[in-house]
N, C-alpha and C positions, 0 to 999 in steps of 0.2 A: 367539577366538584359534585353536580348532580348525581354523576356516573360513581363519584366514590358511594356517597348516602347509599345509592342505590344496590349497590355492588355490599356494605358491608347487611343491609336488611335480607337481599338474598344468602348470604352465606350464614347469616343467625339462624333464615327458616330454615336453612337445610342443615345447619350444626348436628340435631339428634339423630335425621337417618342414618349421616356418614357416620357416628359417634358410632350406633347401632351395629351397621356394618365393618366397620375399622376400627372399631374402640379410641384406646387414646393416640394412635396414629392420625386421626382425624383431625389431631391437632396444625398438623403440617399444612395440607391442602387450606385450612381457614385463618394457618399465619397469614397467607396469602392476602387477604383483604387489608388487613394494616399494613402489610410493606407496601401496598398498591397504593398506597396513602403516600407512605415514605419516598416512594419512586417519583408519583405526582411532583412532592416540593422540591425535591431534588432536580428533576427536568424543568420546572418553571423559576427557579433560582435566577437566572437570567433575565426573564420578563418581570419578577417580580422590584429585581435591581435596578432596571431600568426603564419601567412607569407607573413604580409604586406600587401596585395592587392588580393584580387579578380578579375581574368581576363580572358571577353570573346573576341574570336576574328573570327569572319568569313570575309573572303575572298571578296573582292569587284571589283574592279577597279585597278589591279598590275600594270597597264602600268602608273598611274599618281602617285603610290605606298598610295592609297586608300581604305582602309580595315575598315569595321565596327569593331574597337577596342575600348572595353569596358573593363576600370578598376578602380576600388573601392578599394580608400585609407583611412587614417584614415580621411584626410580632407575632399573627395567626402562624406563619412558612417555619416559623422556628419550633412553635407548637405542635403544627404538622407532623415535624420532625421526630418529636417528641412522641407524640401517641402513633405514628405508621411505627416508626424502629424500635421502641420497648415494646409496644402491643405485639409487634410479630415475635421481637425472641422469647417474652413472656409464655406464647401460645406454644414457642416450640419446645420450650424447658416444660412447660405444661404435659407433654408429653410423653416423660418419665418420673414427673414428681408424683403423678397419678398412677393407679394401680391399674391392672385390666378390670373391668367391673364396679370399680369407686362407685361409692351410691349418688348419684345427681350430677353424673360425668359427661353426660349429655346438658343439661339445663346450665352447667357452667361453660361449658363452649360456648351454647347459643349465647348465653349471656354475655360470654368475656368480648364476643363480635360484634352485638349491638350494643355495649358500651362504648366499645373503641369508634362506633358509626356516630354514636349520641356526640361523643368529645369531639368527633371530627364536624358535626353540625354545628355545635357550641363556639366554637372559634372559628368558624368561616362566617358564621352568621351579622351579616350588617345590619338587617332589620331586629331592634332591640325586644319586641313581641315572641320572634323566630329564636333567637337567641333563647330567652328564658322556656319555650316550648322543651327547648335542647336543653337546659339547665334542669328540668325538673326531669326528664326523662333520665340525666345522671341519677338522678338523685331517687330512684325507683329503680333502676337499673341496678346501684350501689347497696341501695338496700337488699337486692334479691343475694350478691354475691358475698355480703357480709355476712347473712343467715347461712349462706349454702350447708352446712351441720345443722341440718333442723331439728335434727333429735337431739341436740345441744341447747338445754335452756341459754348459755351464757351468749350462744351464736343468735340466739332470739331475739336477746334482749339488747344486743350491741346494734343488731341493725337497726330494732325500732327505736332505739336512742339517735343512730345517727340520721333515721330516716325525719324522727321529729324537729330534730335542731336544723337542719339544711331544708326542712321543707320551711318553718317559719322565717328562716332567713330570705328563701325565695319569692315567701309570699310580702315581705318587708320589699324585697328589692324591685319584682314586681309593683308595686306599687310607687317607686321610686321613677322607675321607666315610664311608667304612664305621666306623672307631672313633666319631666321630660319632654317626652312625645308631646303634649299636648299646647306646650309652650312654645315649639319650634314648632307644630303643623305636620310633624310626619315620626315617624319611630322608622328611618333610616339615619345609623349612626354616622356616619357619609356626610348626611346631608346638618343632624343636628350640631356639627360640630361649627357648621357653617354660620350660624344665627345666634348670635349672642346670648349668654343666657342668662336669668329671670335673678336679680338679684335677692338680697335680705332674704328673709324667712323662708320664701318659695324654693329658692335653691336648695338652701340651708336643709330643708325638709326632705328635697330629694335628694341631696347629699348623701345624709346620717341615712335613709331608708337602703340603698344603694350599696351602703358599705354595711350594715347588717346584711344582707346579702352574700356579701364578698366575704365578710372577716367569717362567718357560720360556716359557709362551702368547705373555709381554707382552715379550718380550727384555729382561729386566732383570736387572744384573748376577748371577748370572757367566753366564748367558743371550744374552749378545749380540751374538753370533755370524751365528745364523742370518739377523739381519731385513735389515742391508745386503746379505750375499748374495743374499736372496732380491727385490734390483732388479733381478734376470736377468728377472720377470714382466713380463710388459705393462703400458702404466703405467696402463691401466682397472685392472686387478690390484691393482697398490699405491697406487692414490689409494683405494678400496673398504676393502681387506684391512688394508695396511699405515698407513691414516688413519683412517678411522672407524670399522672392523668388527673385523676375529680379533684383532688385537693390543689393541683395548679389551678384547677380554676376560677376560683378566688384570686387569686393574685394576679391570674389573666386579667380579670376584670379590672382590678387597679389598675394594670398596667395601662389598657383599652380607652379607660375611663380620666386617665391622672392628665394628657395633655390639654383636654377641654375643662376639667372638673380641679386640679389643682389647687389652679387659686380661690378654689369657694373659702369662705371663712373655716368652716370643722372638717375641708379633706385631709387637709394636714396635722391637726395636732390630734384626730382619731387614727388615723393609721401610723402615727409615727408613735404616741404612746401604746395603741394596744401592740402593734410589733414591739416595740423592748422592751414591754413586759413579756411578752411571748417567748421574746429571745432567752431572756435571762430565767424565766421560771421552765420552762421546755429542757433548757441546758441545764439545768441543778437538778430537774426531776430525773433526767434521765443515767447520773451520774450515780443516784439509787438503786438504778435496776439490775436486778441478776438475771434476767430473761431476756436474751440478745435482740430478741422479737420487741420489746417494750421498751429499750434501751432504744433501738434505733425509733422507735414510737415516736417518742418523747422527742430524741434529736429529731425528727421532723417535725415534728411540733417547734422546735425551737426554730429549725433553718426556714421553714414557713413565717414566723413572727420578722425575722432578719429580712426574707423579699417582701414581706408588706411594707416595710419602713424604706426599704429602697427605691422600690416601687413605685410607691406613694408619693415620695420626696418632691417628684414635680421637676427635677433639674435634671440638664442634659446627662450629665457625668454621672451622676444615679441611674438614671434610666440606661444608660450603657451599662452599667457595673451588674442592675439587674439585671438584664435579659443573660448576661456571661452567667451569673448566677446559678438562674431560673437551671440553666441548662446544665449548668455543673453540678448540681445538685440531683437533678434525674437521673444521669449518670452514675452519679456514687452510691444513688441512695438506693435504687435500683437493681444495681449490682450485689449491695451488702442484703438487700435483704432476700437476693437470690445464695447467697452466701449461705444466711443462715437456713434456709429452705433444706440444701444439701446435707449441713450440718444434722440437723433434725432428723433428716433423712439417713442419713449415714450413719452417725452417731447415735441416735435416739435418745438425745436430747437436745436444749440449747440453752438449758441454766450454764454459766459459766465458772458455776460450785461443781459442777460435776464433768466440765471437759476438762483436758491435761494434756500437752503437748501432741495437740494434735498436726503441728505443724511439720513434725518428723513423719509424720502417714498419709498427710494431705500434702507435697509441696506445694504444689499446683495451685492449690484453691488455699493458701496460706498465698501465693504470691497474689492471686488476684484480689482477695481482701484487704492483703496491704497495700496494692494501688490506689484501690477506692477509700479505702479508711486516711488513705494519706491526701487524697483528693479533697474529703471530708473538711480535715483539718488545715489546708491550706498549706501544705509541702509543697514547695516547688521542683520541678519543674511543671506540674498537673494544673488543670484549669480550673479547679478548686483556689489555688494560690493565685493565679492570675484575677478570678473574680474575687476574693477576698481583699488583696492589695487595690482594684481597681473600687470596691467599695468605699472603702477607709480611705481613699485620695479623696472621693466626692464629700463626702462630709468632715474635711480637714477645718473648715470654718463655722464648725460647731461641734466647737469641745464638750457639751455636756452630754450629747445623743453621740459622737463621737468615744467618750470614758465605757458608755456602755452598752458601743456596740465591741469594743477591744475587751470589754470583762464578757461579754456573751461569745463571742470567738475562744475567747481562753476557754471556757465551759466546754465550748466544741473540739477541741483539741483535747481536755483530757477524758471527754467521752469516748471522742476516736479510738483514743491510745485502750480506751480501757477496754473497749470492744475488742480488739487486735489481744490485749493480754487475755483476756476473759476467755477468746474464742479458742485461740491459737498456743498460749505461752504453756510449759509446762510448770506444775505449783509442786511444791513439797506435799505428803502425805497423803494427795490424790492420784490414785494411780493412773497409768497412761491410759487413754481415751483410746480404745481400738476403732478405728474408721474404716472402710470400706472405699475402698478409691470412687472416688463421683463418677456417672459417666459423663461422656462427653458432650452428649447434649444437654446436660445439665450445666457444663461445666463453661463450654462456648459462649453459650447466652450471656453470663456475668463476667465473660471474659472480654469479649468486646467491647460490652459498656466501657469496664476499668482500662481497658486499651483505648478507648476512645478521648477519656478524662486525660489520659497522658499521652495519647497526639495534640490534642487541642491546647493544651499548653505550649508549644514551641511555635504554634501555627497560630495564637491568639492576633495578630495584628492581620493576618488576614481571615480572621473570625470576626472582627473586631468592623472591618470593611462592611460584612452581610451585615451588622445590629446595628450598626451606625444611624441607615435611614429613619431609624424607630426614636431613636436618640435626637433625630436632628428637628423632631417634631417638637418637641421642649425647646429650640433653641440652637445656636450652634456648641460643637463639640470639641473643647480646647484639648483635648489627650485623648487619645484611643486606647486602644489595649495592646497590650504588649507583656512579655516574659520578664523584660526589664527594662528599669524606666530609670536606671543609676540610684545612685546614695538620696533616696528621697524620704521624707519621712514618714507616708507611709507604708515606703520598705520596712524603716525601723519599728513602727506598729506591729507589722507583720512578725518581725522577730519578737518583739514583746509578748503577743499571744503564741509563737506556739513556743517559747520557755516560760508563759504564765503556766499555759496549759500542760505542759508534760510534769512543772512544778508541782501542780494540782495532783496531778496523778503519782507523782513520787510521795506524797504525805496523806495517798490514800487509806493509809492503816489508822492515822490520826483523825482525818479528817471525820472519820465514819461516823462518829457520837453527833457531830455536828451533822453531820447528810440527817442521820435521823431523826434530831431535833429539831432544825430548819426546815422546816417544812410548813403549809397553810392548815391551820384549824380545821376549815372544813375544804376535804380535795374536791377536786372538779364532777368527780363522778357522783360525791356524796349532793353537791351544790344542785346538780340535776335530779335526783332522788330525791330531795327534801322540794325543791319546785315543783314537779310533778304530782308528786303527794298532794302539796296546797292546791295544785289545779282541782285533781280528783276530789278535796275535801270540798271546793269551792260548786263546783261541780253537783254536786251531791244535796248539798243546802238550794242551790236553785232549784235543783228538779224537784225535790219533796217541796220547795215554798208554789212550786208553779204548775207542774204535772200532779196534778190531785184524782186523775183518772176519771173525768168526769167530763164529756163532750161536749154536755151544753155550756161549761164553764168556759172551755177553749173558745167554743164559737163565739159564745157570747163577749168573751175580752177584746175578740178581733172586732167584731162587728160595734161596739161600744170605741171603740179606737176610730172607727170609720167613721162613725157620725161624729167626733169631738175634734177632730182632726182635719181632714176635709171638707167635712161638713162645716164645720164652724168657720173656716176659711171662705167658704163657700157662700155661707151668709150675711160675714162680712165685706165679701168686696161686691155681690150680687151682679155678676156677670151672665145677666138674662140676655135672653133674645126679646127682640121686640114682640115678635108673632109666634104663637106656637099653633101649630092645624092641629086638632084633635084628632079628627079621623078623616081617610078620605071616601070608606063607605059606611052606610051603617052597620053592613055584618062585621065588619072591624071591635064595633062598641058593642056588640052582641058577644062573641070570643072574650075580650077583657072581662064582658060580668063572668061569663062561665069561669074564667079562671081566677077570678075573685073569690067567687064565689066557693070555687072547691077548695081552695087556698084555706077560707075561714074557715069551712066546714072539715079541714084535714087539722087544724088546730084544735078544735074539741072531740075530737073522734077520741074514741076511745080503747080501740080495737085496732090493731098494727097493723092487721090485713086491708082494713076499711082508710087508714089515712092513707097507705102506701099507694093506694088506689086514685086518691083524689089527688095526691101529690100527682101521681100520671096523668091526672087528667087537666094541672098546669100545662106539663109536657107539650100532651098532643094540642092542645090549645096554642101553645108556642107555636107548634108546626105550622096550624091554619093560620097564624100571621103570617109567615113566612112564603105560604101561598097567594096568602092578598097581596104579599108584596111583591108578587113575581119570582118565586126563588125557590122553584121546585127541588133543586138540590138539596137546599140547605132544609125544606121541609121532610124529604126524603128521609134525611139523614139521624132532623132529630126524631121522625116517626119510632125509626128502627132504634135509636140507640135510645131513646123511654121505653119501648117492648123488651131489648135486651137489659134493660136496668131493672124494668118488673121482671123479669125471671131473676134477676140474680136477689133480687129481695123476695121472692118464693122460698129461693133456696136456703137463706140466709134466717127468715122467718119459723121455716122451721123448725130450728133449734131454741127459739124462744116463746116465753107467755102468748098467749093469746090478745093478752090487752096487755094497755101498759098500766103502771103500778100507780096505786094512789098518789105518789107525789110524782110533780112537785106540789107543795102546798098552795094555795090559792090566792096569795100574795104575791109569791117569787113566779108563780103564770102572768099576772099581769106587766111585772119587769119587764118577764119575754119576751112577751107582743107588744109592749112599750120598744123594746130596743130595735125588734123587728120589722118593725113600722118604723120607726124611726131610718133604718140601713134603708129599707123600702128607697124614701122619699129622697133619701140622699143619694142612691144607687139613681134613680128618675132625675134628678137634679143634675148629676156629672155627666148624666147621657146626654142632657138637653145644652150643658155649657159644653162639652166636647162636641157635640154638633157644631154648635154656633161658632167654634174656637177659630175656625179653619182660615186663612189666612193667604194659601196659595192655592193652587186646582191639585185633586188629590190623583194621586200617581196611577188610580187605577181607571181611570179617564183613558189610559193605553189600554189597558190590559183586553180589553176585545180585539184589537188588531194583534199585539202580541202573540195572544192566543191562537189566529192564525197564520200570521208570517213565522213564528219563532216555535211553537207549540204545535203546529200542526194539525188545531183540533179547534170546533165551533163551541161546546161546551168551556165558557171562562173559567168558572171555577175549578171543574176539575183540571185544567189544563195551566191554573193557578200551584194548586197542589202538588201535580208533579213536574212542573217546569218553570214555570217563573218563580215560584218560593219554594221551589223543591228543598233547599236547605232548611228550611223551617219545618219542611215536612218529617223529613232524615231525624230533626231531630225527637220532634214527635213519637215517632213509631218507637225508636231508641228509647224514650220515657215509658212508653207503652211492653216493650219488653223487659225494662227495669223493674214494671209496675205487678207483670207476670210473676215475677221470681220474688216481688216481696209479698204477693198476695199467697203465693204458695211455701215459703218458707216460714209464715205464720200459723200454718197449717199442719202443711206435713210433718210427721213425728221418724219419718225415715226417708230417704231420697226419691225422688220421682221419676228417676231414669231407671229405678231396679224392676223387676220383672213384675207384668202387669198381672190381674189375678187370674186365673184360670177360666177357660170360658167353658160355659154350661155346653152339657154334651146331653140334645135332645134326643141326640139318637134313642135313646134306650125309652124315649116315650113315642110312639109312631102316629100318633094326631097330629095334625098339618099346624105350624105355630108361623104365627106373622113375623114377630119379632123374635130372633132367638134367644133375645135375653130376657123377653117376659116371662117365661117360666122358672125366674132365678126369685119372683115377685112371690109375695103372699096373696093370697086368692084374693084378702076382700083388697090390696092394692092396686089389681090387676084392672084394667077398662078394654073387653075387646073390641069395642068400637075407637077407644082411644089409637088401640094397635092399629087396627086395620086401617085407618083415616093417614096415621105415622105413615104406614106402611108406603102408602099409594100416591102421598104426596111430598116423601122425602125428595126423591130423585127429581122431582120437577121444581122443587123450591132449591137445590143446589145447581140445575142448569139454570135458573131465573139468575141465582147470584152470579154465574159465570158470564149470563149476557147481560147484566150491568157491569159487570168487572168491564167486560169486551167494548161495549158499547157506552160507557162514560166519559170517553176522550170527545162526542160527539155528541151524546144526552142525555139526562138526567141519570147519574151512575155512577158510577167507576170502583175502583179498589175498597174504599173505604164502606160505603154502602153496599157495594155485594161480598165483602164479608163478613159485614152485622147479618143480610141473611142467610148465609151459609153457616154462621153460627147458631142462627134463630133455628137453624133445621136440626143443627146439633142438639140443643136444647130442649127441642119438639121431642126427638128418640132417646134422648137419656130420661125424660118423664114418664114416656110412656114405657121404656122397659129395662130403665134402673142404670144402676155402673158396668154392669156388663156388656148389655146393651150399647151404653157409649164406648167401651172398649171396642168392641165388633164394628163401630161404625169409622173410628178414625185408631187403627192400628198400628199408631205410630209418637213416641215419645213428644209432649208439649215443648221442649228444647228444640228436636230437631224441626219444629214447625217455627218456631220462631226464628230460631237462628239461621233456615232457611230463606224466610221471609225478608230478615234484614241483610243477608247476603245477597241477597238478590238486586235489592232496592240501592247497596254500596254499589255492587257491580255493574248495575245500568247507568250508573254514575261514571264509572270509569271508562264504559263505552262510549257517554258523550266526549269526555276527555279522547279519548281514542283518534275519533271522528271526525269532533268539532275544536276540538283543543281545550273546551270550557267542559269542567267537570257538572254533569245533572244536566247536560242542553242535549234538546230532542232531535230527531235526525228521522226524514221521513225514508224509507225504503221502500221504492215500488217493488211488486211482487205482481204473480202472475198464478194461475191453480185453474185445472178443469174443474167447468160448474158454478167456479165462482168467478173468474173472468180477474181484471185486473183490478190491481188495490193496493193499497199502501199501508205498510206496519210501520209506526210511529214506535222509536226505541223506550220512549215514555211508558211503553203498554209494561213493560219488564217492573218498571217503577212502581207500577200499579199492582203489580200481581204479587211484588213484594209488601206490598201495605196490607192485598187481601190479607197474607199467609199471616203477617202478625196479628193482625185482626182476631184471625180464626182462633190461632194457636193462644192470644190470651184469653177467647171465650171460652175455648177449652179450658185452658188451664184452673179456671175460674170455676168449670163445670165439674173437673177435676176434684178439685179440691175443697170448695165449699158444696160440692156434688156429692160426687164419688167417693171421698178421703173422708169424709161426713159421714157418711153412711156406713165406712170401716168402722168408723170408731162404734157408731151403735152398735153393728155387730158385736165388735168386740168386747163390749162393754154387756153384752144377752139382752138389749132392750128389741120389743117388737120392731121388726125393719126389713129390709129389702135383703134378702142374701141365699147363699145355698142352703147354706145350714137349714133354712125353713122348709126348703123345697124337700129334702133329706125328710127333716120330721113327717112332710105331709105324705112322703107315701111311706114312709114306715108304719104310721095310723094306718 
């Protein structure tokens, strides 16, 4: 199963070359990946009949009890089924539905392949964490293909509708899964089915979370909204997504979920109400439609409401009746909307006001629509009828849910018919529809579906065999499936629905005043529009009550929340330590005045350059404890990153006053340092109870041995950073490249990957220049002592950063630290000879340095995987080199030279843009500044 994930991720990344190269031929070669799905279930049919399940499991994440667990039941094997065998024919009708050149021909390939890998993840997955991983990646994945017409506002606005309803469903059901999880001890569905569960409220809670989840996915009421809008996709799109794949998944989940979750108090009368309303309002919407695309919308909408109530039911004979269903219905539904795909295509259109006997120019694809349309509605001899009959038997002992699931099938029936009239019949007064014969790869794909729907009919009792074991989980199973089951009554159901339903459609001329007065007040799409709105309104009143643009008000809320909150806690239960040591030398208590003391004195300063100053001189005072305490590292580190913090408030400073402004007034300053003092003692206070809290030996009592049995390196900490917490590290840098792109995107006023600015050309001055971009400077800007110093001590301050890069696996150094001063060097040369200057020194876009940086730091990741089988675990490799004799390269160095590069690449980007991007804007603005233009004026004088 690993091997399929694996298999459809490669065929996604390669989807646009082949695209590129083969166009839509390209389709073929990556049907491949879903039949290889289909081929899998098909070959393990056998193991899975006979011990239950197919189960892989490798090892991930133990501490959040987090394992790639994959397992293949009869219900996953049938699902299999379902997304390997549409997903391929989908891909190969895709084919010719597409033109050569279609715009975004390539980005739906890749897509339609790592959808079909997401679905295949979703239902193999045992671990309930893994599972929703897969659930939401549908649901980003469905978004992309719903938009794929970007230049379509209506294609815009159908996927972020359906992206917002399936994403809050997930985050509900998410949250469902973790009460789960955490009441059984593990989020292996396997295992939680094992450990009885949590009754009253607890349950109840993860119940209703769990099924918003499910009913969102599967548009089922009050859900159903999104899935008719979302027929703005291509109809590859919604024959795939909206028949056989995302929207089953929802009802997967019922299904998955119904023989442990059943009998909770609200699984049953929510899924059995919101399906027949679904049924019955899905089936009446759709008997409005004159857009064959909308028409089958709606009936999936309906036949969706019909497998949650089945589904749901919790009894053997339902869970049979569904799974024939589930399957009957991908089939049909799949096939019709490959149907109308052709039509549209042929025809050019699919209103059913404007086709006319198309079934005289089409035989062909008039016969395979009426397979499927008849499947639909439950003709027999099709496994439409077999599931329909096998439905209506299970719930013979409740006649109320019983009336109207037989008046929601009538609905079905004369939608069918109407579909089949609408598409195919010819009408008086509209002339014949001229069609173009389908090709055949169009025409195959929905052909075997609808052949499939009426083989599986006469073979139901040994279809009936495969569903059973899923069935037998409920309980045992008094009837199976079968074509005929004699004079039973709900044969005679069956006969009642499809002569309600053809009824229905013989008094469609009557009916009509009523279709269009029956209808809800406000529709589902208006109900979504009128909510979103109140968000937005809602939305809008908090940020003007809360965002007042005003920093110190921000800080000051948090920091007032800190002391009343914690603090007050904090002095009520007085969880002191006995002894507290003050210091344990006196230059200890020498350091705290000084940073007292610049502390106050950075509070009445008056002058931005003079506080920013003594703020630093907190800093480096931090540092000098950090050396009393042994911890040259960590003193290292904050040295450099106060140095890089005063340059970036150099830079930042110069765009503002010189001082700050008369207010605040001189009541609202003593608040301040009221509330400040106050955080002060309370931040001293949680330091000194979290000290004292500690209860067991703390974990890093190892971490010097680990360092060198496991890390390979004498240095702890760095060898903390990138091997024992390397995940924490990962994610770091990741924040720190996020942090790149939002500090530049507040910035720049045009992209930062377009072409840099032109670099000064001294040739045409023949005086020897240090820096080449100092003469881009105005004279009184210029320092050539500044240059020359630049000059002679750039190259030794970026080897110094490389032999701490090299050298902090072992002492005091590493990535992190020799890229604050690799960047201190950057910063040194862009002051002294401007944005030019820093272009000539690092010639290469702040993306590629970054994205460099953290590709490096993933892929030393995957070589410990490689190696060691543990993703981030270090690996010593002895080496050998004349001169330098024998040594070992620790794969962690890779890890570290990815931390430099983001390092660098956000001090850039930072130098960049509060720099360089700065400095455009004066230019462009003609205030005195750094540029050519001035160079230009001065020898024109």
């Amino acid at each position: 199963m690993l091997v399929l994930l694996i298999l459809h991720l490669v065929a996604a990344l390669l989807a646009p070359l082949l695209v590129s190269r083969w166009g839509t031929r390209a389709c073929y070669p990556l049907a491949l990946a879903p039949a290889a799905t289909f081929g899998w279930a098909v070959a393990h049919t056998g193991a899975i009949l006979a011990d239950g399940a197919v189960v892989e499991t490798y090892p991930w994440v133990a501490e959040l009890a987090l394992d790639v667990a994959l397992r293949v039941t009869t219900l996953s094997w049938l699902m299999l089924l379902l997304i390997g065998g549409v997903g391929a024919l989908v891909l190969v009708y895709s084919a010719r539905y597409f033109h050569a050149g279609s715009a975004g021909l390539a980005r739906f390939a890749a897509l339609m392949v790592a959808f079909a890998g997401a679905m295949l993840g979703l239902v193999v997955s045992d671990n309930l964490l893994l599972l929703y991983v897969f659930w939401e990646l549908t649901t980003v994945l469905s978004y992309l293909l719903i938009g794929h017409s970007t230049e379509r506002r209506s294609s815009r606005l159908a996927a972020a509708q359906a992206l917002t309803v399936t994403t809050l469903g997930g985050l509900a059901m998410l949250v469902g899964f973790l009460l789960l999880g955490q009441h059984a001890g593990g989020y292996r569905w396997s295992l939680i089915t094992t450990v009885p569960p949590p009754g009253g409220g607890y349950l109840a809670t993860a119940v209703l979370l769990i099924l918003a989840g499910a009913l969102a996915k599967s548009a089922v009421f009050p859900f159903t909204s999104w899935l008719p809008v979302a027929m703005a996709a291509p109809t590859p799109v919604s024959a795939y997504l909206h028949a056989a794949a995302m929207v089953k998944a929802g009802v997967f989940l019922v299904a998955l979920l119904a023989p442990a979750l059943a009998p909770a108090g609200p699984w049953r009368p929510v899924t059995v109400v919101a399906g027949l309303v679904t049924l019955v309002v899905g089936g009446w919407a759709a008997l409005r439609q004159t857009d064959l695309k909308l028409l089958l919308a709606y009936g999936t909408v309906s036949q969706l409401g019909l497998l949650t109530v089945v589904l749901g039911a919790g009894t053997p004979q339902a869970a049979l009746a569904g799974t024939a269903m589930l399957l009957a219905h991908a089939l049909f539904k799949a096939a019709l909307f490959l149907v109308v795909g052709i039509l549209d295509h042929s025809a050019g259109s699919r209103d059913l006001r404007d086709l006319s006997g198309v079934w005289r120019t089409a035989p062909g694809l008039a016969v395979v629509a009426a397979l499927a349309a008849a499947s639909m509605a439950g003709v027999p001899p099709l496994l439409g009828f077999v599931a329909k009959e096998a439905v209506l038997a299970a719930f013979t002992g409740q006649p109320l849910v019983l009336a109207v699931l037989v008046a929601g099938s009538a609905l079905t029936v004369a939608y069918s018919i109407r579909f089949l009239w609408g598409a195919f019949a010819g009408r008086p007064g509209v002339p014949p529809t001229d069609v173009e014969p389908p090709p055949a790869v169009m025409l195959v794909p929905a052909a075997l579906l609808a052949a499939a729907g009426l083989a599986a009919g006469p073979g139901a009792s040994w279809l009936g065999g495969l569903l059973r074991p899923y069935a037998e989980l409920l309980g045992p199973v008094e009837e199976g499936l079968a074509l005929w089951h004699g004079p039973t009554a709900a044969l005679g159901l069956s006969a009642v629905v499809l002569a309600g339903g053809a009824a229905l459609h013989l008094v469609r001329g009557p009916l009509a005043p009523a279709l269009a007065r029956l209808r809800s007040p406000v529709g589902g799409n208006q109900g979504y529009e009128w909510v979103t709105h109140q968000f937005d309104r809602f939305a809008i009143k908090v940020t003007s009550a809360t965002q007042r643009g005003a920093l110190p008000q921000y800080l000051g809320t948090v920091l007032l929340v800190l002391v009343l909150v914690p603090g007050a806690a904090m002095l009520a239960s007085r969880p002191w330590r006995a002894t507290v040591v003050a210091w344990d030398t006196p230059a200890q208590l020498v350091v705290c005045v000084v940073i007292a003391v610049a502390a106050v004195f950075a509070i009445g300063a008056r002058r931005r350059l003079t506080a920013m100053l003594l703020v630093g001189v907190t800093g480096y005072g931090t540092a000098m404890m950090f050396v009393f305490y042994g911890a040259p590292d960590l003193a290292l580190t904050q040295m450099l990153v106060e140095t890089a913090t005063i340059a970036v408030f150099v830079l930042v400073l110069r765009r503002l006053p010189d001082r700050f402004s008369a207010r605040p007034l001189r009541a609202s300053r003593w608040v301040r340092r009221g509330i400040g003092i106050a955080a002060g003692l309370v931040l001293a206070g949680l330091a000194l109870v979290a000290a004292g809290a500690r209860r067991s030996p703390s974990i890093s009592l190892a971490f010097p041995d680990l360092a060198v049995v496991e890390g390979h390196g004498r240095n702890v900490v760095n060898v903390t950073l990138v091997d024992i917490r390397a995940w924490d590290t990962m994610g770091e840098i990741s924040v720190l490249v996020a942090t790149a792109t939002g500090v530049a995107s507040l910035i720049y006023e045009r992209s930062r990957t377009g072409p840099r600015p032109r670099r000064p050309t001294p040739s045409r001055d023949r005086r020897t220049v240090w820096l080449r971009g100092g003469v881009t400077l105005q004279e009184r800007q210029r320092s050539i002592v500044f240059e020359v110093v630049t000059r002679l001590i750039f190259h030794t301050v970026v080897l110094f950063s490389l032999f701490l890069l090299v050298s902090g696996h072992n002492a005091p150094g590493g990535g992190f630290a020799g890229g604050l001063v690799a960047s201190l060097a950057l910063a040194v040369r862009y002051l002294a000879g401007g944005r030019y200057e820093l272009a000539e020194a690092v010639p290469l876009g702040t993306g590629t340095v970054l994205g460099a940086g953290l590709a490096v730091s993933v892929g030393s990741g995957l070589v410990g995987l490689l190696t060691t089988g543990e993703v981030l675990r270090s690996t010593q490799v002895p080496l050998w080199l004349p001169l330098v004799g024998h040594f070992h390269l620790v794969t962690s160095l890779f890890f570290d030279i990815g931390v430099y590069l983001v390092v660098v690449g956000l001090v850039l980007d930072i130098l960049r843009s509060l720099g360089a991007e700065v400095d455009r804007h004066v230019e462009a603005a003609g205030e005195p500044a750094r540029g050519l233009a001035v160079e230009r004026k001065a020898k024109q004088r």
